[in-house]
C-alpha positions as CSV (number, residue, x, y, z in Angstrom):
1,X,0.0,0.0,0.0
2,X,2.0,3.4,-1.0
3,X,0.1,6.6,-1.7
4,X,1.3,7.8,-5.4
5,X,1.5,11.8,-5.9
6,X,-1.2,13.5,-7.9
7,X,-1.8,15.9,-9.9
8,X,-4.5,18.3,-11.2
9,X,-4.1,19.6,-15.1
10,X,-4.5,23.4,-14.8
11,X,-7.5,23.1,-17.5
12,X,-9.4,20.3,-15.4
13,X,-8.5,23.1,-12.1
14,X,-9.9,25.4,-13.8
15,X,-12.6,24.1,-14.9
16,X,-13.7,22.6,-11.3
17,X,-12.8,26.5,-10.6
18,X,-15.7,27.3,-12.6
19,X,-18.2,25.5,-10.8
20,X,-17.3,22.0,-12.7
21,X,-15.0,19.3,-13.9
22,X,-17.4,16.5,-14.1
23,X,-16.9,12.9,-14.2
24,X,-12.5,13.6,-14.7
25,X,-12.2,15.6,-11.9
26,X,-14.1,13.3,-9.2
27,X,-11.9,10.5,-10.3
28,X,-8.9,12.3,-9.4
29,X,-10.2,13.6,-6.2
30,X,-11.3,10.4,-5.4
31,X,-7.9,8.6,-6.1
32,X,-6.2,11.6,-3.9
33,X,-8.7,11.1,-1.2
34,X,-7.7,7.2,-1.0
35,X,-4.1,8.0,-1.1
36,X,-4.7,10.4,1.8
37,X,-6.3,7.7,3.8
38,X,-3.3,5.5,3.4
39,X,-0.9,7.6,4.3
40,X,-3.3,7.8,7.3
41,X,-3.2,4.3,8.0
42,X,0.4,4.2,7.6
43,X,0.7,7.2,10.0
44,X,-1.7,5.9,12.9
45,X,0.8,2.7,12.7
46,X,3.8,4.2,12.9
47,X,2.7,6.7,15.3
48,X,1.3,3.4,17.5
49,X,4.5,2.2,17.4
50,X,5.8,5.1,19.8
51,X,3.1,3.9,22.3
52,X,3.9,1.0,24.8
53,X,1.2,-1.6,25.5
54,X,-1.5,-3.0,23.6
55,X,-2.1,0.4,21.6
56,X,1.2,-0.5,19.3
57,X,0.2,-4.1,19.1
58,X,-3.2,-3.9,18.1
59,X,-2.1,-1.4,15.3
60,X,0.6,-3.5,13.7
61,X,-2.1,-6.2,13.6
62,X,-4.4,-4.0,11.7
63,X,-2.1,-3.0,9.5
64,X,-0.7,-6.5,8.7
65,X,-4.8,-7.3,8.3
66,X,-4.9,-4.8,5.9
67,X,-2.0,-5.5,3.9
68,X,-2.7,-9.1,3.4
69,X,-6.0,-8.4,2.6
70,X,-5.2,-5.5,0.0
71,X,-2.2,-8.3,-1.5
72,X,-5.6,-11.1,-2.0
73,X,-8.3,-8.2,-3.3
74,X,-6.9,-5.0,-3.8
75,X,-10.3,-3.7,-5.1
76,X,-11.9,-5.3,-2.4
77,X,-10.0,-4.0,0.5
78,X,-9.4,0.3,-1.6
79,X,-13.2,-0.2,-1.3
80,X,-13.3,-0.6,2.1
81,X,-10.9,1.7,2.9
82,X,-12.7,4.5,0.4
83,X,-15.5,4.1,1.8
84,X,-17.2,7.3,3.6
85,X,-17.5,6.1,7.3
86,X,-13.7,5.0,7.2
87,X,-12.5,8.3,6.6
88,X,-13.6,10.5,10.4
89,X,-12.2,7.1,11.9
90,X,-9.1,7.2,10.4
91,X,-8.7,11.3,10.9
92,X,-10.0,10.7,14.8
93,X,-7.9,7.9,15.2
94,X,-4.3,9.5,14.1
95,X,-5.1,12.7,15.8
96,X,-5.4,10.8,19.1
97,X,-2.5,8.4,18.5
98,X,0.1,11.5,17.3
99,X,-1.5,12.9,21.2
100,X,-0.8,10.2,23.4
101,X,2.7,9.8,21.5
102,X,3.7,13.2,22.7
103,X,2.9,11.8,26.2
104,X,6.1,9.9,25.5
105,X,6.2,5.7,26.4
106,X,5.7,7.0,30.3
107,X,3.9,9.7,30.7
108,X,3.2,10.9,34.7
109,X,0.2,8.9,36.1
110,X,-1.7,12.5,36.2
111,X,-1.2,13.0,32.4
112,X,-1.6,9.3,30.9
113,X,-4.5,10.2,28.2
114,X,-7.2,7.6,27.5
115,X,-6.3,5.2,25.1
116,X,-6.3,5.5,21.2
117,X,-9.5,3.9,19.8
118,X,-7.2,1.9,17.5
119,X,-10.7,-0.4,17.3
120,X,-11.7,1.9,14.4
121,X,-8.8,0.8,12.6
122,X,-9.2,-3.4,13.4
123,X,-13.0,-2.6,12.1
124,X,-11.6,-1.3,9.3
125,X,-9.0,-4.3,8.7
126,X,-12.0,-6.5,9.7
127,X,-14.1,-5.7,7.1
128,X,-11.4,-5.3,4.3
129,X,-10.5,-9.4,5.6
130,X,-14.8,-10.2,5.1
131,X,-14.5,-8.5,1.4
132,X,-10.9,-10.6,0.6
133,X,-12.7,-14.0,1.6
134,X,-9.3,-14.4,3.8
135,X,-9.5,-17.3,6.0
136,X,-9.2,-16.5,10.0
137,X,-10.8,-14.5,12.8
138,X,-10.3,-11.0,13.6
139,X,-11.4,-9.4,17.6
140,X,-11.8,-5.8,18.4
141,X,-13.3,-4.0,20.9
142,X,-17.2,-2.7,20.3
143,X,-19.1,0.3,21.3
144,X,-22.9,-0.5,21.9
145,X,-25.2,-3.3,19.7
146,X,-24.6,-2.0,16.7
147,X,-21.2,-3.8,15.5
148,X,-20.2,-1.5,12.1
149,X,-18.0,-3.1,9.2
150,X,-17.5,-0.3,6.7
151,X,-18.5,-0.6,3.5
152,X,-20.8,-3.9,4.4
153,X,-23.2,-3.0,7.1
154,X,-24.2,-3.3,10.9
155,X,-25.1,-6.4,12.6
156,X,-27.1,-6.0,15.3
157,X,-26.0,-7.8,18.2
158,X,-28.1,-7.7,21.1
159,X,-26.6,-7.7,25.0
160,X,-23.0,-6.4,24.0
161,X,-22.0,-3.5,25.5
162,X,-19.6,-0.9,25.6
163,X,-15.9,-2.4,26.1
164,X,-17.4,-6.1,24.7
165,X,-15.1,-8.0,22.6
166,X,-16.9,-8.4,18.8
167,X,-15.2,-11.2,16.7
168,X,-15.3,-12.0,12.5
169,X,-15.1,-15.4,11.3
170,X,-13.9,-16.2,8.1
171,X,-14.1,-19.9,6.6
172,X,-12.1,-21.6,4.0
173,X,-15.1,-21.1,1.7
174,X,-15.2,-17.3,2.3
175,X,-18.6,-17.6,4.6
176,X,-18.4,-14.4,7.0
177,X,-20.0,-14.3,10.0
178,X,-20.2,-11.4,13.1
179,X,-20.7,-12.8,17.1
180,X,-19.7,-10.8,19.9
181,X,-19.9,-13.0,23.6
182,X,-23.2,-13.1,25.1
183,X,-24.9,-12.6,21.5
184,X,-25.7,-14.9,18.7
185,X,-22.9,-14.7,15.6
186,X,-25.0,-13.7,12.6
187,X,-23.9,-14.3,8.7
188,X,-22.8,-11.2,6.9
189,X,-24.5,-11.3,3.2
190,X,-22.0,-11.3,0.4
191,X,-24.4,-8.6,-1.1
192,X,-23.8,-5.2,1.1
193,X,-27.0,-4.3,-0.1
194,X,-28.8,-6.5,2.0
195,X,-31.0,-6.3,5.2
196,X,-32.0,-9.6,6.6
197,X,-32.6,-10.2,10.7
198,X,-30.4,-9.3,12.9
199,X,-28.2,-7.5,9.3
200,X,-28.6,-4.1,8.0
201,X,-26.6,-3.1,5.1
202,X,-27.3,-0.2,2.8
203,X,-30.5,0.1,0.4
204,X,-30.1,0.8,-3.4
205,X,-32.0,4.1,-3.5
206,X,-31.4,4.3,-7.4
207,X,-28.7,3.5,-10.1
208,X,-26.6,5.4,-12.8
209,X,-26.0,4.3,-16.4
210,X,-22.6,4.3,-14.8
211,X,-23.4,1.1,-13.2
212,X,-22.5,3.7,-9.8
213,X,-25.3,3.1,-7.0
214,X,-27.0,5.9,-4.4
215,X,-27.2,4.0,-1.5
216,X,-29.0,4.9,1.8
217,X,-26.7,3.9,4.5
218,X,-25.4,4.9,8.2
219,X,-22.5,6.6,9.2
220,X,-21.0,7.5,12.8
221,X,-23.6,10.1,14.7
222,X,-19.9,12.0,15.2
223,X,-20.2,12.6,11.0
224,X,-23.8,14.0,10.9
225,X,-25.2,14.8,14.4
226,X,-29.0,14.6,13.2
227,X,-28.4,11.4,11.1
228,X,-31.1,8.9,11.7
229,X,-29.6,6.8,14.7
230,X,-29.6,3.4,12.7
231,X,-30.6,1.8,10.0
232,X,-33.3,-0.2,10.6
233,X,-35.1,2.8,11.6
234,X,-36.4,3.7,8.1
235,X,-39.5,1.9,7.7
236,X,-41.1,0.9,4.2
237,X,-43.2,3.9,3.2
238,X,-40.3,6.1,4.0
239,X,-38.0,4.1,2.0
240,X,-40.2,3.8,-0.7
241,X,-40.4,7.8,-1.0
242,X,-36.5,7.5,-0.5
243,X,-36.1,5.6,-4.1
244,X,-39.1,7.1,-5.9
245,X,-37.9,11.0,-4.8
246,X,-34.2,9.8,-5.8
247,X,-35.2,8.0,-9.1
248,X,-36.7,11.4,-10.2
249,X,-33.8,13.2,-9.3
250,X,-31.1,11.0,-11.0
251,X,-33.8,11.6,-14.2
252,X,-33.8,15.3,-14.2
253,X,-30.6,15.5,-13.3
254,X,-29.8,13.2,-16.2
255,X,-31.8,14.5,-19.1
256,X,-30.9,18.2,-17.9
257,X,-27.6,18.7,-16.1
258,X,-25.0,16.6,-17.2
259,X,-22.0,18.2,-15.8
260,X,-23.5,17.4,-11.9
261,X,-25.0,13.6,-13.0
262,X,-21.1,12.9,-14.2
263,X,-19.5,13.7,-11.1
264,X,-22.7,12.4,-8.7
265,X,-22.3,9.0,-10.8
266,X,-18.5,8.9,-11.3
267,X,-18.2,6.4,-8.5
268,X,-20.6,5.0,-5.5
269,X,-22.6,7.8,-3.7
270,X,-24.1,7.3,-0.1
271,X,-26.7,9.0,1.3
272,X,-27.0,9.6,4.9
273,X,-30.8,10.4,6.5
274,X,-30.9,13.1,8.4
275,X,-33.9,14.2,10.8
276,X,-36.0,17.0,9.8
277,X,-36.8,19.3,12.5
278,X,-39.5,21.9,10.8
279,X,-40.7,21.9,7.6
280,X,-37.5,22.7,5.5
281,X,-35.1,20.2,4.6
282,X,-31.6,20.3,6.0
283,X,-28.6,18.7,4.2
284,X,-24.9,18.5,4.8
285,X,-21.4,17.6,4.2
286,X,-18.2,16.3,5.8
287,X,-14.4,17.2,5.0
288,X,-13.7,13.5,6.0
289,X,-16.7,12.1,4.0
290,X,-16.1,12.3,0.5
291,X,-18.7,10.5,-1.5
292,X,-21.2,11.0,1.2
293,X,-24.2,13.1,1.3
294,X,-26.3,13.8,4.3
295,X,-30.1,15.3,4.0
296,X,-33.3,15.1,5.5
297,X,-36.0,13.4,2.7
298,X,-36.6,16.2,0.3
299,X,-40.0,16.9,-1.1
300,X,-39.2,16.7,-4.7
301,X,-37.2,15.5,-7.1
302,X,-35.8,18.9,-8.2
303,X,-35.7,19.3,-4.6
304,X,-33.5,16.3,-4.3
305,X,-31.5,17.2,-7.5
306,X,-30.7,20.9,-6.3
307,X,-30.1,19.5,-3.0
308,X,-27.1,16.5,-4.3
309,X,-25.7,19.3,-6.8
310,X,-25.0,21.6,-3.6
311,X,-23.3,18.7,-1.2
312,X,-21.3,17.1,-4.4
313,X,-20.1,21.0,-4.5
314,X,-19.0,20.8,-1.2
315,X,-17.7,17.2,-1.6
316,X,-15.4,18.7,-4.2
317,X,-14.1,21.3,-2.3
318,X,-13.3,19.6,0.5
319,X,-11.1,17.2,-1.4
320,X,-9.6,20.2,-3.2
321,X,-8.6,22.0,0.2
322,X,-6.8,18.1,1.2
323,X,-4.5,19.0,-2.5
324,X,-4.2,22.6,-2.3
325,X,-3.6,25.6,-0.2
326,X,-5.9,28.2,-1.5
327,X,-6.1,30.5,1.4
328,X,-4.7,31.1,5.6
329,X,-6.6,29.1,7.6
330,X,-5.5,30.9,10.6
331,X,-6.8,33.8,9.3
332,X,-9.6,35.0,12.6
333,X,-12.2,36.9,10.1
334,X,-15.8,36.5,10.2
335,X,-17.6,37.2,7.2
336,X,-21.0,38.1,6.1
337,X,-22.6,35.5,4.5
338,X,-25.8,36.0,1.9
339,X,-27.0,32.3,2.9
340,X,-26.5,31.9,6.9
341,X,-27.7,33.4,9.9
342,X,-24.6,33.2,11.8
343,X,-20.8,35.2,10.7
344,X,-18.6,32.8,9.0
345,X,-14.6,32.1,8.9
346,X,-13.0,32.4,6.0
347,X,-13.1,28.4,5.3
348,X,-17.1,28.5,5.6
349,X,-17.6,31.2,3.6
350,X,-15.3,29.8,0.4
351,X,-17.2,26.5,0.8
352,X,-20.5,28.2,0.7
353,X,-19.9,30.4,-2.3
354,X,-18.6,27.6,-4.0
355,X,-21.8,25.4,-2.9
356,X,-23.6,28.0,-4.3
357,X,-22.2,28.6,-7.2
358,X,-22.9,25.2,-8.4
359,X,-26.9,26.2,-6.8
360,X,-27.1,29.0,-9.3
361,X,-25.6,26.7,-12.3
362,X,-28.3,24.2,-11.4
363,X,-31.3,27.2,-11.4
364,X,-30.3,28.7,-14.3
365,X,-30.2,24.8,-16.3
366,X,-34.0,24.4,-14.4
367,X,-35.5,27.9,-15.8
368,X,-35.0,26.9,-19.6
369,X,-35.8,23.1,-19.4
370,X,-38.5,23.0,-16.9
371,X,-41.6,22.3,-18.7
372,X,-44.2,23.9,-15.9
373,X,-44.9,27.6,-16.5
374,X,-45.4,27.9,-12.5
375,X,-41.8,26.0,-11.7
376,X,-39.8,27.8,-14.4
377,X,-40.8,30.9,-12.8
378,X,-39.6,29.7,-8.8
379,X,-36.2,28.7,-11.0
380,X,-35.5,32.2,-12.0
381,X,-36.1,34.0,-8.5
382,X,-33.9,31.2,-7.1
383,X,-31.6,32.1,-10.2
384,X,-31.6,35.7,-9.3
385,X,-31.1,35.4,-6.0
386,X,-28.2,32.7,-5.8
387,X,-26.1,34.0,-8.5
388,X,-26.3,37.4,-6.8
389,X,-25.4,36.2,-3.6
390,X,-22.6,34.1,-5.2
391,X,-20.8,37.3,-6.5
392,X,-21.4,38.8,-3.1
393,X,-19.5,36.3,-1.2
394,X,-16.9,35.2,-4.1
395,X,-16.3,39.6,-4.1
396,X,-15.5,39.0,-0.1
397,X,-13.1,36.1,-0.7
398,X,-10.8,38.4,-3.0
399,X,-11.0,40.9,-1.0
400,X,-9.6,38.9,2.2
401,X,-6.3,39.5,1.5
402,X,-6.0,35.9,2.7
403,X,-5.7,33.9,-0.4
404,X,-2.8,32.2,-1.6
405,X,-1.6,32.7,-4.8
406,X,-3.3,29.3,-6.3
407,X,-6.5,30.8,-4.3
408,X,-7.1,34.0,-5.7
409,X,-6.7,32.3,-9.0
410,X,-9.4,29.9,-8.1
411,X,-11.9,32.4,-6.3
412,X,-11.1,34.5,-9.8
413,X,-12.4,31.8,-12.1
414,X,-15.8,31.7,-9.5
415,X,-16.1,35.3,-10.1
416,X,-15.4,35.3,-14.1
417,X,-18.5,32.4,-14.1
418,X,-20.6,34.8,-11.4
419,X,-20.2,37.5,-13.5
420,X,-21.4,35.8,-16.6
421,X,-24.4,34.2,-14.7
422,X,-25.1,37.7,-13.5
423,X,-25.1,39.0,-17.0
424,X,-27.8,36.8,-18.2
425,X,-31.2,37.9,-18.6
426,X,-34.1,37.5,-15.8
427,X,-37.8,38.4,-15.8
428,X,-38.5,41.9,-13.4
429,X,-40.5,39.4,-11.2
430,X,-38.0,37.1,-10.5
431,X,-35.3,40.0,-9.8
432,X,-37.8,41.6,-7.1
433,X,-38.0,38.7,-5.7
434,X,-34.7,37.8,-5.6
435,X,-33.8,41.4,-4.3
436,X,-36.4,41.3,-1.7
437,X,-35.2,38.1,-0.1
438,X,-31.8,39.5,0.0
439,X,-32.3,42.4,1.9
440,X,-34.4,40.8,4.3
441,X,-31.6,38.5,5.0
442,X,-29.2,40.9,5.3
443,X,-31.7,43.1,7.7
444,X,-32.1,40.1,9.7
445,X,-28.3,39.6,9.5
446,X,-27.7,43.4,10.4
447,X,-29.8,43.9,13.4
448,X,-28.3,40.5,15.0
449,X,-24.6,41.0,14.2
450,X,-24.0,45.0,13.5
451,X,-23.6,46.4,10.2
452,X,-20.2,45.7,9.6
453,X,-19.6,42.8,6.6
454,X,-16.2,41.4,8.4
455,X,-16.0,40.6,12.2
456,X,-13.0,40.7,13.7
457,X,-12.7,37.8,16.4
């Protein structure tokens, strides 16, 4: 397992720049995100090492799990590894290994820090050793019922607690099974996509001509704090208006935008449930996610459509940021933001007007294909108003004088598409519209935070 260098063609960085890339660019970004993870994986080891006691041990075993299983099935076990809820692990996991290494091998009594979760990481190995079909048992420590092998699913194992010892068995013939003491062992399904007793992998929520599945699935509550707790708890009429609000989606989004549908179906997508608290839908993403998508269930397919385009935007940049240094992020701003309540940092406000930028692509696609006189007109007030609000915030980013060289020349490219979007045409309606729900937000804004755009902190 050695990470390879990568590297962006300036055409395709501009072009992702500009609000796109496509299918090319989330490739890339998802070959440099599974690089990053095992240089991670190579990290938390070697960092383990510098710790006495089991921690060291149980990491070397991981890793030797690992690398045998990536020498039987390297797909198998870069899929594992790739996959969305192995990513915060990893991150957590090396942050607290590289702090209890700077203990030292004997730190004072008072100082001794709890120890590494290296579990994460055997979960990891555990479930790379299921996908290889390699003979043998692996045993690491689980958390509550709910035993998690990334990339497969949960088994449910009821009676095991906190500090419990789960265990996977592997035959000779490649059967998998999940026990934990005190709980019945349960076979894992060579189909991830399976939920059967005691099982719960993800659903299929709809397919790309890519062969690339959406699948609803469960990640970590650390990830997305208003995920649905687990994954049984969708029942069958929400799940059916899961698939039949995604199907729709994946259509528009495939007859009318093909630059989002290539880089939404470049590779496996999941989709995290999220809670809805009030009316409107919520959605979000995760720097340590990539491929995943969190939202409540929208009411739409456009809806869903508008709401993928956004995250994927986000998904982007959040890979970008793990290539490229495009701005300080020391830098203690707080900025004025034309689509949250709340002042932003410099890094919230860059992911947002690129989020949106992609928002306003998507409106200004939905006002010439939509075929309903009624929904064509919502499409230019969200047009107007999101393209505005773009400019706004990209406008602020230049203006930082925090911005790396590489930066500025990204946040420039932003503002050369803005300004094109801005120069477009839009009925009076939809402008006073658009205007009116900007000033309101910025009055709202105003009176809670003071008039002034940038906050010092």
């Amino acid at each position: 397992m050695t990470p390879a260098p990568h590297r962006m063609p300036g055409p395709l960085f501009d072009a992702v720049a500009e609000g796109g890339g496509g299918a090319e660019a989330l490739l890339l970004l998802a070959r440099a995100e599974y690089s990053r993870r095992l240089a991670c994986v190579h990290a938390i080891t070697a960092a383990a090492r510098e710790i006495s006691g089991a921690t060291g041990q149980q990491a070397q075993e991981a890793w030797e799990l690992l690398a045998a299983a990536q020498r039987a099935a390297p797909e198998a076990t870069a899929a594992v590894i790739a996959h969305p809820s192995a990513g915060p692990a990893l991150a957590g996991l090396l942050a607290r290994v590289q702090r209890a290494g700077e203990q030292g091998p004997n730190p004072p009594l008072a100082a001794t820090p709890p120890a590494p979760p290296v579990h994460w990481l055997t979960a990891i190995a555990a479930a790379a050793t299921a996908r290889a079909a390699l003979p043998g048992s692996v045993r690491w420590t689980a958390t509550d019922p709910w035993v998690a092998l990334p990339s497969l699913g949960r088994a449910h194992l009821p009676g095991v607690r906190a500090g419990d010892s789960a265990e996977l068995r592997v035959t000779a013939d490649g059967q998998v099974s999940v026990g934990a003491a005190g709980s019945l062992p349960l076979t894992v399904p060579p189909d991830p996509y399976t939920v059967r007793g005691r099982w719960h992998g993800g659903r299929i929520l709809t397919g790309a001509d890519t062969g690339a599945p959406l699948v609803l699935g469960a990640l970590d509550p650390t990830c997305f704090p208003g995920a649905v707790p687990q994954p049984g708890a969708i029942g069958a009429d929400d799940l059916r208006r899961w698939r039949s609000t995604a199907h729709d989606a994946y259509r528009l989004l495939r007859t009318d935008h093909p630059v989002p549908y290539a880089e939404l179906t470049a590779g496996p997508r999941v989709l995290v449930p999220l809670t809805r608290v009030g009316p409107g839908s919520v959605s979000g993403s995760s720097a340590e996610t990539f491929g995943c998508v969190a939202m409540s269930l929208p009411n739409s397919g456009t809806g869903f459509a508008v709401t993928l385009t956004h995250e994927m935007q986000h998904n982007k940049f959040a890979a970008l940021l793990h290539l490229f240094d495009l701005f300080d992020t020391a830098a203690p701003e707080l900025y004025y933001a034309p689509w949250r309540p709340d002042p932003r940092p410099l890094l919230g406000l860059f992911h947002g007007a690129y989020a949106h930028l992609g928002v306003a692509q998507f409106w200004n696609r939905r006002r010439e294909a939509d075929p309903h006189t009624a929904q064509r007109a919502a499409a230019h007030a969200h047009f107007a108003r999101w393209r505005t609000a773009t400019r706004e915030a990209t406008t602020t980013i230049l203006a930082s004088g925090h911005l790396t060289p590489l930066g500025h020349h990204f946040a420039t490219r932003m503002l050369h598409t803005a300004d094109a979007l801005c120069a477009l045409p839009v009925p009076a309606e939809a402008r006073r519209r658009a205007l009116g729900a900007a000033r309101a937000h910025r009055s709202t804004w105003t009176d809670r935070h003071g008039t002034a755009e940038v906050l010092p902190v």
